[in-house]
VEXDREN-2710 file (C-alpha; in Angstrom, 1 decimal):
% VEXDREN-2710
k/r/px/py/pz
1/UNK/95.1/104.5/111.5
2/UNK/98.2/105.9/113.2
3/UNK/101.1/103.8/113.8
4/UNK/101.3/101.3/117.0
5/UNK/104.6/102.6/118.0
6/UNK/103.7/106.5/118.5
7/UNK/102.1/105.5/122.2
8/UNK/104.7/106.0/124.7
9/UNK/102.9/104.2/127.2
10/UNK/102.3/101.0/125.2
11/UNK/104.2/97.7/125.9
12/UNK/106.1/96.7/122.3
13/UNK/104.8/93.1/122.9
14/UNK/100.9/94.9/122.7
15/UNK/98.4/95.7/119.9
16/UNK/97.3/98.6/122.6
17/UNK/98.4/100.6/125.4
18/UNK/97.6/99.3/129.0
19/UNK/95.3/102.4/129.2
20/UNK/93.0/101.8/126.2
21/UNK/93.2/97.9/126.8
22/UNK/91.5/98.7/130.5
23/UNK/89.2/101.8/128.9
24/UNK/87.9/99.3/126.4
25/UNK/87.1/96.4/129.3
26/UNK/85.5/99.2/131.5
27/UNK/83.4/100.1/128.6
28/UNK/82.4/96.8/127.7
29/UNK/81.7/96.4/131.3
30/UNK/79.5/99.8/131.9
31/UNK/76.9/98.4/128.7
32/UNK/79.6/98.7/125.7
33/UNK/78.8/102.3/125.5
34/UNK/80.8/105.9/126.4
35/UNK/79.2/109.1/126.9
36/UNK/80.7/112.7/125.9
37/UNK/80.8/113.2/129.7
38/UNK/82.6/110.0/129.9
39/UNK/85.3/110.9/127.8
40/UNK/86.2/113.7/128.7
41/UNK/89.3/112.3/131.3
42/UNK/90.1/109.7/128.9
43/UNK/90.4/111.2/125.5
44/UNK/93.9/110.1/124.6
45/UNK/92.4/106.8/125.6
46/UNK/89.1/106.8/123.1
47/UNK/91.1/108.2/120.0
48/UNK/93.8/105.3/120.5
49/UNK/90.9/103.1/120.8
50/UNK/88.8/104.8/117.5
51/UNK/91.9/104.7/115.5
52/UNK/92.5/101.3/115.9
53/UNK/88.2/100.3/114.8
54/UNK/87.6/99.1/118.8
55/UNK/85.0/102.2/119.4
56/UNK/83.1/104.1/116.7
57/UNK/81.1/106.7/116.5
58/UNK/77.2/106.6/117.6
59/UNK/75.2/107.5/114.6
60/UNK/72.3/108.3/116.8
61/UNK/74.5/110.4/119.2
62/UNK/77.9/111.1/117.3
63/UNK/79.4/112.5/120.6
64/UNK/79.1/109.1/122.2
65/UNK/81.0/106.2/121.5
66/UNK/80.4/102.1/120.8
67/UNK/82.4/99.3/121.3
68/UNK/83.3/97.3/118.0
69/UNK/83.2/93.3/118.2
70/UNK/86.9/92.4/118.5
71/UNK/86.0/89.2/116.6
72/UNK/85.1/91.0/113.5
73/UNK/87.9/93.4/113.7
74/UNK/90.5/90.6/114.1
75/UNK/89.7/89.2/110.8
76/UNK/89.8/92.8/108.9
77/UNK/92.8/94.1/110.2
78/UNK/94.7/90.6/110.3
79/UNK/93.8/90.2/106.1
80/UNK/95.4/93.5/106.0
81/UNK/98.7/93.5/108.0
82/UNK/99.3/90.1/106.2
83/UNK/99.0/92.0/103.0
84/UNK/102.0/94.5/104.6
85/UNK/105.4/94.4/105.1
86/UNK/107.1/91.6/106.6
87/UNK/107.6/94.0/110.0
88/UNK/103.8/93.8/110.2
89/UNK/103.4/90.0/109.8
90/UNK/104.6/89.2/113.0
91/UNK/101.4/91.1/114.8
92/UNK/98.6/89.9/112.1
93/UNK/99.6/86.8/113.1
94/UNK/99.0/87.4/117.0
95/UNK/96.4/89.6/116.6
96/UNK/93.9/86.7/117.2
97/UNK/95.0/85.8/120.3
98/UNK/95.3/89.8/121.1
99/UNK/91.8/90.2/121.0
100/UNK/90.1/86.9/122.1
101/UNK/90.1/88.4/126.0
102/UNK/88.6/91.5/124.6
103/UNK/86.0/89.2/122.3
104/UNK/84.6/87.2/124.7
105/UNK/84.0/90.4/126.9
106/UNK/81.7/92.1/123.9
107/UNK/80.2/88.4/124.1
108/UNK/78.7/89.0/127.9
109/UNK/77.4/92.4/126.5
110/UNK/73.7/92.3/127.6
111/UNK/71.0/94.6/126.3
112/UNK/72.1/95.0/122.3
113/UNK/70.1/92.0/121.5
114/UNK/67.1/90.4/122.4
115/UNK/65.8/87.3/121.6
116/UNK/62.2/86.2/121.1
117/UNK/62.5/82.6/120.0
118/UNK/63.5/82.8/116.2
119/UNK/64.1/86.4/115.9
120/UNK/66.2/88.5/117.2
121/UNK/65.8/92.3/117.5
122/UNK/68.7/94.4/117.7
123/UNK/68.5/98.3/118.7
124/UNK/71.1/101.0/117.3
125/UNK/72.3/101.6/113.8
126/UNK/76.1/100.9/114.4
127/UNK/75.3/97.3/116.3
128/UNK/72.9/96.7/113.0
129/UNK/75.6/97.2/110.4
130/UNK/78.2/95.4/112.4
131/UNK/75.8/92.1/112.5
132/UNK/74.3/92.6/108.8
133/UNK/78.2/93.1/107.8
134/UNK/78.9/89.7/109.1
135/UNK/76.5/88.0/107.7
136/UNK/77.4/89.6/103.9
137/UNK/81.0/88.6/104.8
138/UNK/80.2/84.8/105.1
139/UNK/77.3/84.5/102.3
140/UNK/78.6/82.6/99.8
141/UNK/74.9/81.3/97.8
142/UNK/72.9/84.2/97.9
143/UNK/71.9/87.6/98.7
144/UNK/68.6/89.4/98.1
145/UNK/68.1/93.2/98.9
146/UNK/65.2/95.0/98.7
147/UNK/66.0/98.9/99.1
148/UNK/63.6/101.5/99.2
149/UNK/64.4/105.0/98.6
150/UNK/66.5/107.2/96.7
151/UNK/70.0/107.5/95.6
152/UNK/72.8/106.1/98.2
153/UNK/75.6/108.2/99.0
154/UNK/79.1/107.9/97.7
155/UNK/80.7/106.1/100.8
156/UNK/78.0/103.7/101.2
157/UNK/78.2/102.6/97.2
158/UNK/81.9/102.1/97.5
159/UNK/81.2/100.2/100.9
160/UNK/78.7/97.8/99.2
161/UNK/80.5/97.5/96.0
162/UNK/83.5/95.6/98.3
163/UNK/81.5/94.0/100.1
164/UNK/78.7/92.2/97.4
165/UNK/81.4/91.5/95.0
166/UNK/82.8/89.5/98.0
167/UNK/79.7/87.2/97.7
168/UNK/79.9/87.0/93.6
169/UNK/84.0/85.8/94.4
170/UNK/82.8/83.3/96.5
171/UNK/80.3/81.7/94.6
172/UNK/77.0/83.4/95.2
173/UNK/74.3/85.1/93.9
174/UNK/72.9/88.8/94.1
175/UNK/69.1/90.3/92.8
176/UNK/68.5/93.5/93.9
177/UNK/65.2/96.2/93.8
178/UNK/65.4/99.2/93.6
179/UNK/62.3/102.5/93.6
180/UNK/63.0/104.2/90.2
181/UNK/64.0/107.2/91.5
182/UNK/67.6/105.5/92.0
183/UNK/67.6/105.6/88.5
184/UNK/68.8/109.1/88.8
185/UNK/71.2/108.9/91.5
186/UNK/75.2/109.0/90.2
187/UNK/76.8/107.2/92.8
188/UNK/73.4/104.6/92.7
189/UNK/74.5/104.1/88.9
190/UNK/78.1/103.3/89.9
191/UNK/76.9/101.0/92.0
192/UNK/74.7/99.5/89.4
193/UNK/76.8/99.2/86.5
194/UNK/79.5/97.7/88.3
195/UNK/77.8/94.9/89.8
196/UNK/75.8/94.0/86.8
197/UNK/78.8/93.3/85.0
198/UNK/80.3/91.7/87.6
199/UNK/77.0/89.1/87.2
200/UNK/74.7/90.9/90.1
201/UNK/70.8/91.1/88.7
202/UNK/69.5/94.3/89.6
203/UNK/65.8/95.9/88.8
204/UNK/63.4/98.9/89.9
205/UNK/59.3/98.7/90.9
206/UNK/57.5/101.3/90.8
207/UNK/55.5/100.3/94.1
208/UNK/55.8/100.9/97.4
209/UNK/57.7/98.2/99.3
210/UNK/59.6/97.6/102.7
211/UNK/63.0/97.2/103.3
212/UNK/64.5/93.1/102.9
213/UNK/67.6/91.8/103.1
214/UNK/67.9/87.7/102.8
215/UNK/71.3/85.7/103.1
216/UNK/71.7/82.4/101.9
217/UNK/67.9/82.3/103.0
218/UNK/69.2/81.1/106.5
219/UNK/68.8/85.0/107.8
220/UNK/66.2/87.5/107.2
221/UNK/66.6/91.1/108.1
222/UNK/63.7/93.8/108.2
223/UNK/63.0/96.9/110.2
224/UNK/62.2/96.6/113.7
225/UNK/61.0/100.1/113.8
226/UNK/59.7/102.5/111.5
227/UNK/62.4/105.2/112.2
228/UNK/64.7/102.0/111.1
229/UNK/67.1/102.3/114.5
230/UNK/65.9/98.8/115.3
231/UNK/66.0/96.1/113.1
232/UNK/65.3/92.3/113.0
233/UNK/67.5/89.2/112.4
234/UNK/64.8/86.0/111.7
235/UNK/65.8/82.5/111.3
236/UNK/62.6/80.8/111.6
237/UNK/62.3/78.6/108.3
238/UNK/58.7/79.5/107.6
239/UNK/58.7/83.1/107.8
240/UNK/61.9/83.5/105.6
241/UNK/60.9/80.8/103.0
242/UNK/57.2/83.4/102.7
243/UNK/59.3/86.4/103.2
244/UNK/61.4/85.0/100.1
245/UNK/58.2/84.4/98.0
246/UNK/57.4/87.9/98.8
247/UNK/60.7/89.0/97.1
248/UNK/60.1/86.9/94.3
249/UNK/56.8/88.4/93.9
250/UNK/58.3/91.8/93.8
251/UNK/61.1/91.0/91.1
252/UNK/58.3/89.4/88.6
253/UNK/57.0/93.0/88.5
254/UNK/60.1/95.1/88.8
255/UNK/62.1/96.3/85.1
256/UNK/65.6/95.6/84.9
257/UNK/68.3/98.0/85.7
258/UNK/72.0/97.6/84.1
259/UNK/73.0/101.1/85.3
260/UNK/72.6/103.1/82.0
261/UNK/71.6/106.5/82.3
262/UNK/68.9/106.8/79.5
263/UNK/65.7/106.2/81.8
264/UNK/63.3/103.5/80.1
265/UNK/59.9/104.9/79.1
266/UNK/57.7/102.9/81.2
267/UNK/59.5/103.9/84.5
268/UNK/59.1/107.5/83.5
269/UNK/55.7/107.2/82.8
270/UNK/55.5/105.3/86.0
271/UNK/57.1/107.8/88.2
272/UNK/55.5/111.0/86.3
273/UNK/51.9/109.4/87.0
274/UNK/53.2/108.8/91.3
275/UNK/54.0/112.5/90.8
276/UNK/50.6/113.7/89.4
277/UNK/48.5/111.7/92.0
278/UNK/50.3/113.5/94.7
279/UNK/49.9/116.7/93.6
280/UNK/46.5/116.2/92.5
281/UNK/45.9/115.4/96.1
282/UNK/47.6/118.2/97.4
283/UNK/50.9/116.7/98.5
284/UNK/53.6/119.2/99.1
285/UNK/56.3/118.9/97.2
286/UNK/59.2/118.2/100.0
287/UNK/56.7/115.0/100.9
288/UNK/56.0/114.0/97.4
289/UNK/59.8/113.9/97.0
290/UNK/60.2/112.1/99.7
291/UNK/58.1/109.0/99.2
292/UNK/59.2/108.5/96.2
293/UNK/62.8/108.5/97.1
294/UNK/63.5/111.4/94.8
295/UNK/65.5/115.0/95.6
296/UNK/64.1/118.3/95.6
297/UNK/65.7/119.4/92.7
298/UNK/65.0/115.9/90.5
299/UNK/61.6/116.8/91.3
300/UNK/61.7/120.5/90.4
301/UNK/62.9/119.0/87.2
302/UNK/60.2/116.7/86.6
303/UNK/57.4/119.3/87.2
304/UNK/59.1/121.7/85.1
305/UNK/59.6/119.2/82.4
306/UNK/56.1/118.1/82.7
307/UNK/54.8/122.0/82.6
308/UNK/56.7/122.7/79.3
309/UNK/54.7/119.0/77.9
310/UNK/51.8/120.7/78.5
311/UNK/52.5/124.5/77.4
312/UNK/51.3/126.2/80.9
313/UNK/53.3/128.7/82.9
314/UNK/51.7/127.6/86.8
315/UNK/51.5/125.1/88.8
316/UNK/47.9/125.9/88.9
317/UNK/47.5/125.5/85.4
318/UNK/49.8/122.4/85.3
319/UNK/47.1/120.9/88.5
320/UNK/44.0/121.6/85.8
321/UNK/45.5/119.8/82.7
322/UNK/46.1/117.3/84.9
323/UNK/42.4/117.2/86.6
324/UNK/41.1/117.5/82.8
325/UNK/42.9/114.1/81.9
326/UNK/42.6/112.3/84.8
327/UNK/38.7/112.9/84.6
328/UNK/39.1/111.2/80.5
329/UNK/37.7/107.6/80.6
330/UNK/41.0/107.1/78.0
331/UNK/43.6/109.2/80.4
332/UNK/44.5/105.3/82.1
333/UNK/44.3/103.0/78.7
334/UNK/47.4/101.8/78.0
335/UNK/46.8/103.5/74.4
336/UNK/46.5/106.7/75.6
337/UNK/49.7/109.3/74.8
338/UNK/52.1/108.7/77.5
339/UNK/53.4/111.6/79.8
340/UNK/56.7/111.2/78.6
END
């Protein structure tokens, strides 16, 4: 963030220039939302505005820009200034007041949400983190995530490393599930073995399920879409006390995960059988990859691993040793040789 005083055209008794104070307004104004074509007379005006958190990129059009809630930004930034020097203290403390105006425009925004009774469906990836980041930031009994997929990248572990140890501080509680593919994923691992030290309960299953976030089982949040850009926030008592069961359900099955690296036979097994179906199917490898939440090359790895298991040199041959046991009455008996 660059410092408040480099703006020439800023009043010293303001947070922002008159400029960006009236660019922000307009935005909010025109549907919270500024096109390339928009900013290209105001650009000294959106990078004042994306330096100090009140615009962000659009993930789902990075040359456009979003309007930030001023609410949730006055308690960030205000936590932080107070942790400055005393110079800075003076505007934490006003900062409050600096962006209630602003606030309670963002508040008229129409169009982000929409409300059908006890659920409310809100469209756009950066408007979905800010409201699921608010919720984290107040839960304070307990948090249940189910996360399909691979590994998470490296910014996004750090990200949820500050922010669920936030609801272990206060109090809460937090049970993860995982697909056992994030077994192999380094930054997934971090993730993992710090929070289950810190008390989190983490596990993988190897089944297909859909995303679920729960906090303090007041708010429910699941995909609205299947390309995920739209998700949706539920409140309605019934449908997150079965949504919860549903959870519950899930971690009876799943094997728990402390963050080690040595993969536990069963989940190998697990994953290597996922991995012949496909192929015995004829699943290409990008898409068997894929589904499971695995990389290419983790794959590769796997298949290669498996081919030296069972001495062939092809694919081919790898496909009919597989066939062969697959069509032995024993090949699914739990006493039969396991893959790995």
């Amino acid at each position: 963030m660059k410092a408040f005083g480099d703006s020439a055209s800023m009043d010293p008794a303001s947070l922002l220039s008159a400029p960006a104070r009236a660019l922000y307004l307009s935005a909010i104004r025109t549907g919270g939302r500024l096109t390339a074509a928009e900013q290209s007379t105001v650009q000294a005006e959106v990078q004042e505005l994306l330096d100090f958190g009140l615009l962000v990129r659009d993930l789902d059009d990075p040359p456009a820009v979003i309007a930030v809630d001023p609410k949730r930004l006055s308690t960030s930034l205000s936590a932080a200034w107070q942790r400055e020097a005393a110079q800075l203290l003076a505007r934490s403390v006003a900062l409050t007041d600096e962006l209630r105006e602003l606030g309670d425009a963002f508040s008229e925004l129409s169009g982000q949400v929409e409300s059908s009774g006890k659920i409310e469906y809100v469209q756009g990836k950066v408007p979905i983190n800010q409201r699921l980041a608010i919720l984290v930031d107040g839960c304070s009994q307990e948090l249940l995530t189910a996360q399909p997929g691979g590994g998470r990248r490296p910014d996004t572990v750090r990200t949820a490393i500050n922010r669920d140890l936030g609801v272990l501080r206060r109090g809460g509680t937090t049970r993860t599930i995982y697909q056992p593919s994030a077994r192999y994923s380094s930054p997934t691992l971090e993730y993992v073995e710090t929070m289950t030290q810190a008390g989190s309960h983490i596990r993988t299953l190897d089944e297909p399920f859909n995303i679920l976030i729960v906090v303090d089982r007041k708010v429910a949040i699941i995909p609205g879409s299947k390309d995920m850009t739209q998700a949706c926030f539920v409140t309605d008592e019934a449908v997150i006390s079965y949504l919860i069961q549903t959870f519950d359900s899930l971690w009876e099955r799943a094997i728990p995960f402390q963050g080690n690296r040595e993969v536990p036979p069963q989940v190998l097994s697990s994953l290597r059988r996922q991995i012949i179906r496909s192929m015995l199917q004829g699943v290409g490898h990008r898409v068997i990859a894929r589904n499971l939440g695995l990389s290419e090359r983790t794959l590769a790895r796997h298949i290669a691993e498996m081919r030296e298991e069972y001495g062939v040199d092809t694919l081919f041959q790898l496909g009919w040793k597989l066939a062969q046991e697959t069509d032995d009455p024993e090949a699914d008996d739990e006493s039969a040789p396991a893959l790995d």
